[in-house]
PALO-190538 format. One record per residue (C-alpha): y, z, x. Coordinates in steps of 0.05 Angstrom, whole numbers, plus 5000, padded with zeros to 4 digits. Layout:
REM PALO-190538
YZX ...
END
This chain:
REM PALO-190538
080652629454 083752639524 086053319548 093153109555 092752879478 090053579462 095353789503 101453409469 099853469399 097954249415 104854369441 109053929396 105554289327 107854969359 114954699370 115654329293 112255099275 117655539311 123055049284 121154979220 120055639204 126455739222 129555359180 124955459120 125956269132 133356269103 130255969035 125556549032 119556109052 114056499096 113156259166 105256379159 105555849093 108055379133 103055509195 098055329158 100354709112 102854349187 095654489210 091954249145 097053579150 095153569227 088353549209 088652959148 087552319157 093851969140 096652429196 094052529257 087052629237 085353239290 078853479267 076254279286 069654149243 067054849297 068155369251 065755799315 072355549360 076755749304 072556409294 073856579367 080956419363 081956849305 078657419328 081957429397 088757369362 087057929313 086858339370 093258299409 096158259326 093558919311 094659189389 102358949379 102159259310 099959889341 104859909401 111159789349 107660379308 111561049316 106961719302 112762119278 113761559221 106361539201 105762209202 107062379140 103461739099 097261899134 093262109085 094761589033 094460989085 087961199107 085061259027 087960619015 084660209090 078460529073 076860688999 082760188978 078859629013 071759808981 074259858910 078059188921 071758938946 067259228894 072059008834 073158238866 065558248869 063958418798 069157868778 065557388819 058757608799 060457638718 066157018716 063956558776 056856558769 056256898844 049257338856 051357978867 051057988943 055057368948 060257698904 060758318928 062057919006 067757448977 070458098951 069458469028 072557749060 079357859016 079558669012 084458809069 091258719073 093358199128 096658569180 100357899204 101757669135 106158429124 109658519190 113057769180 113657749117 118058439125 121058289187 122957509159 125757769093 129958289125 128558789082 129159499093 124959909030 126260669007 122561299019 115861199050 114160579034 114660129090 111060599141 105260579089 105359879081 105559749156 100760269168 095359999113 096059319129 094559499210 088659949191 085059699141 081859019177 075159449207 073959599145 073458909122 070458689194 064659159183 063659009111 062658229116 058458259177 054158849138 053958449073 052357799114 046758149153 044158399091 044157699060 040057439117 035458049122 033158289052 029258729087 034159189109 036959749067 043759949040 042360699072 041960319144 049859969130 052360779124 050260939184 052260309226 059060439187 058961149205 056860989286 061960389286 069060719260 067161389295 065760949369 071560519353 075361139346 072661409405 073660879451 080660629432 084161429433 080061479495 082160839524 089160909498 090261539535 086261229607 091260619599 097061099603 095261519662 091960889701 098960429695 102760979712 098861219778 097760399796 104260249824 103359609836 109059189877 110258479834 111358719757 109358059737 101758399743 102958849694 103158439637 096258169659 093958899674 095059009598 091858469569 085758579612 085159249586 086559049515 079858519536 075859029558 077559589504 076058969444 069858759487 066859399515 067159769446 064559219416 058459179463 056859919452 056359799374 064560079356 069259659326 073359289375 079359199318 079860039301 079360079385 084759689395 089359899338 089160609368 089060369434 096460089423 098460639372 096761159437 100660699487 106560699441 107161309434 107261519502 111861359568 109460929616 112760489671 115759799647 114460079578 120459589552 118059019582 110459049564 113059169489 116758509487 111358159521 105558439467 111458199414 111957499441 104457439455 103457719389 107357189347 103556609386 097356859376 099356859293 101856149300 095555939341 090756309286 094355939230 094555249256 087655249272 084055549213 089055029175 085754539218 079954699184 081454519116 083953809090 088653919033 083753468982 078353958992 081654548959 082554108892 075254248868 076655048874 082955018839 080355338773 076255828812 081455978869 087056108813 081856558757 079757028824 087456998854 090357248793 085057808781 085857998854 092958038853 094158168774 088058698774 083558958818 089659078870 093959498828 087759868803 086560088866 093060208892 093960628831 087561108833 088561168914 097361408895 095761818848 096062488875 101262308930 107262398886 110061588890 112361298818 110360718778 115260298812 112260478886 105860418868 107159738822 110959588888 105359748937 100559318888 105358658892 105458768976 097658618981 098657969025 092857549053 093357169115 088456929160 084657429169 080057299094 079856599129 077956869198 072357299153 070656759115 066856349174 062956869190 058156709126 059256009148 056756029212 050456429182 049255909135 048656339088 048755989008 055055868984 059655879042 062755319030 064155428969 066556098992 070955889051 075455469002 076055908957 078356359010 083355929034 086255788966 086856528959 090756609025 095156049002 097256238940 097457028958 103156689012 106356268962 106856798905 107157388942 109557299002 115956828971 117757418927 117658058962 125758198961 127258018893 121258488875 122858968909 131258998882 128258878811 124559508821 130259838864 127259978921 130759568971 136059929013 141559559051 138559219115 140659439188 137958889236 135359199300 141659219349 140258869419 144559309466 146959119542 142059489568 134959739572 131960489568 125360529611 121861219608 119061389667 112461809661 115562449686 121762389650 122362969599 128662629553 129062149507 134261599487 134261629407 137561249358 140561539293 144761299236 151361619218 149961559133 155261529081 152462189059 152762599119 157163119140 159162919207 163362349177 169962389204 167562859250 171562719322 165362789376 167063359415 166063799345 158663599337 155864189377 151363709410 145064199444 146964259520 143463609553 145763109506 150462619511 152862079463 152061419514 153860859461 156260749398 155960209350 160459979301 160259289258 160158819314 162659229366 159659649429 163560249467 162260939500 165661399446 170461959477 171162619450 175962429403 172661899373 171361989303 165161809273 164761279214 159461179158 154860679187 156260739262 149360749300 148861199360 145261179426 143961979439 140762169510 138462889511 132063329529 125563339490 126164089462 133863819431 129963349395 130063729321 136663949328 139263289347 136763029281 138263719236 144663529258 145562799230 140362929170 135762399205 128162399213 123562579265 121561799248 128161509273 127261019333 126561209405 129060739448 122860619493 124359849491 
END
């Protein structure tokens, strides 16, 4: 095919993408569904019959999208929100993905007449939660979720891919070395997430200091600057035996949690490049697959879908919650948000590639997964979560008339709170707050509507407020409007 073919069709399946998804997003349709159906149509022959039969090209374009994905993912990551679902978002990206792999496994070694090895990697290749999948899902459904939950969510579904990375390439070396012993995948666990660890804090907190001492004249470099170092952090912990995806995970979670120079900017740019890199991945694994393949995995695809999401997901959402304090209905809850997207298909050429027996079979299977986890799950999410009441009343993130950017000596912050129904500065005129000395009220929002309030403005249930003060006002700022540490800073 001529490169200005490749080049047309390329550009006019991300257009009908964007467009449609669009317009299929009001209905409650995932964008990612419909990624991948316009790729597997691209690729049939009664359409326009574009064939990727180099499982390697879409490998490669998979794994350098899961990178900026989970950098993104990272940078949009506050600490202060994490914080305190730490310890149960690490059990479940770690142990949560074993015993999903280790229960999928025995299903496919007992049910689908798998060996054992074979299982147990179909189970690895659809243990994690897709990172992409849960941020757009979320963000495309609007929905806003009680308590602690979506900071888990978010938090598991960015953490939890090494784990599955390093499990399918261990259970795929393994397959092709009998030889080598279960005692030898510990330790290349143990040396990969502790390097990949390593490297991305390490890297994370170099990036900072080197962007802000650069100072380079055209800020058009800087966007470049970052996705070179996002290259080299992916690349160079790879090539010293770490795992690139934990490096670059932390590597953004560090950055976005720190001030640097054209902070703002480099955030939207990660964003954007972030949601073309998920369309890209998408259509091209869905190049992959022609839609009259997955009929022979049907029965198969729907017995080890509905044990994954029916089953072995809740069971070990369950055992991971249990001493955390969250009720049935945030753990049932938890269990239903368990989305696969293309990473399990990203995962799943890896065995293909390796020839090892039964990827085929394997790689469809996968893909049906994916497909119906999107369809079922993905489709349903909101009415789940008000039939278990746990959705709270959505406030889209407000684009104001201007842009905050921290400089890397600046010791304030620009912090946005809420003004609740609940709390006791409603009705409050401005000039009785008792703001901390420093801090100053620059905007206010209310319904549509943006102003500077005065000191006899009165504060409303629902207004949202722009508050610029010092770093030490911080806690008093929010003991004062019964917010959270967690609540947005406005770095962007």
């Amino acid at each position: 095919m001529a490169l200005e073919s490749i080049v047309t069709i390329a550009s006019v399946l991300l257009i009908v993408s964007v467009v449609i998804s669009k317009a299929f997003g009001r209905f409650g349709i995932p964008g990612l569904l419909l990624f991948l159906v316009i790729g597997m149509i691209a690729g049939s022959q009664e359409f326009l019959a574009v064939e990727l039969d180099y499982a390697g090209f879409a490998q490669t374009i998979g794994i350098i999208a899961l990178c900026f994905i989970l950098f993104s993912g990272g940078m949009d990551t506050l600490l202060a929100e994490v914080k305190p679902v730490i310890k149960e978002g690490f059990l479940l990206s770690s142990i949560g993905v074993l015993g999903t792999a280790l229960l999928v496994g025995g299903f496919g070694y007992f049910v689908l007449d798998f060996r054992w090895l074979e299982a147990f990697l179909l189970g690895a290749i659809v243990s994690s939660t897709d990172a992409a999948a849960v941020f757009s899902v979320l963000r495309q459904n609007s929905l806003s979720l009680k308590a602690k939950l979506k900071p888990l969510l978010e938090f598991e579904s960015g953490s939890n891919d090494p784990m599955a990375v390093f499990l399918t390439v261990g259970l795929v070396g393994l397959l092709l070395t009998p030889e080598a012993t279960n005692w030898g995948l510990v330790w290349v666990f143990f040396k990969q997430m502790s390097l990949g660890a390593i490297a991305g804090i390490l890297i994370g907190r170099l990036s900072v200091e080197f962007i802000n001492r650069l100072d380079l004249e055209y800020d058009g470099f800087y966007p470049v600057l970052m996705v070179a170092m996002v290259g080299l952090c992916f690349g160079g912990t790879s090539y010293v035996g770490g795992n690139g995806f934990l490096a670059v995970y932390l590597m953004g979670l560090i950055l976005g949690n720190r001030n640097f120079v054209h902070k703002a900017s480099l955030m939207e740019f990660h964003d954007s490049l972030a949601s073309i890199m998920q369309i890209l991945m998408f259509l091209s694994l869905g190049l992959l697959v022609f839609p009259s393949q997955l009929l022979p995995v049907m029965a198969e695809g729907l017995l080890i879908s509905a044990f994954l999401i029916f089953v072995g997901r809740p069971i070990v959402v369950f055992i991971c919650l249990h001493f955390f304090g969250y009720g049935w209905r945030e753990k049932l809850f938890v269990s239903w948000v368990g989305l696969k997207g293309a990473v399990p298909i990203v995962l799943a050429t890896y065995p293909l590639l390796a020839g090892v027996a039964e990827a085929s079979r394997m790689f469809h299977l996968v893909f049906f997964i994916v497909l119906t986890s999107i369809i079922l799950q993905g489709m349903s999410i909101k009415p789940v979560a008000r039939l278990l009441k746990l959705a709270e009343t959505y406030r889209p993130r407000i684009r104001y008339p201007f842009q905050f950017r921290p400089h890397k000596n600046l010791k304030s912050e620009l912090i946005e709170l809420d003004v609740k129904p609940e709390s006791s500065v409603v009705g409050t005129q401005v000039f009785q707050l008792g703001l901390p000395e420093n801090s100053l009220i620059v905007l206010l929002s209310r319904l549509d509507d943006f102003f500077v309030p005065t000191g006899s403005t009165r504060l409303e249930a629902g207004d949202r407020l722009l508050i610029y003060t010092d770093k030490v006002n911080l806690k008093n700022i929010y003991g004062l409007f019964g917010g959270e540490p967690g609540d947005k800073k406005r770095g962007r």
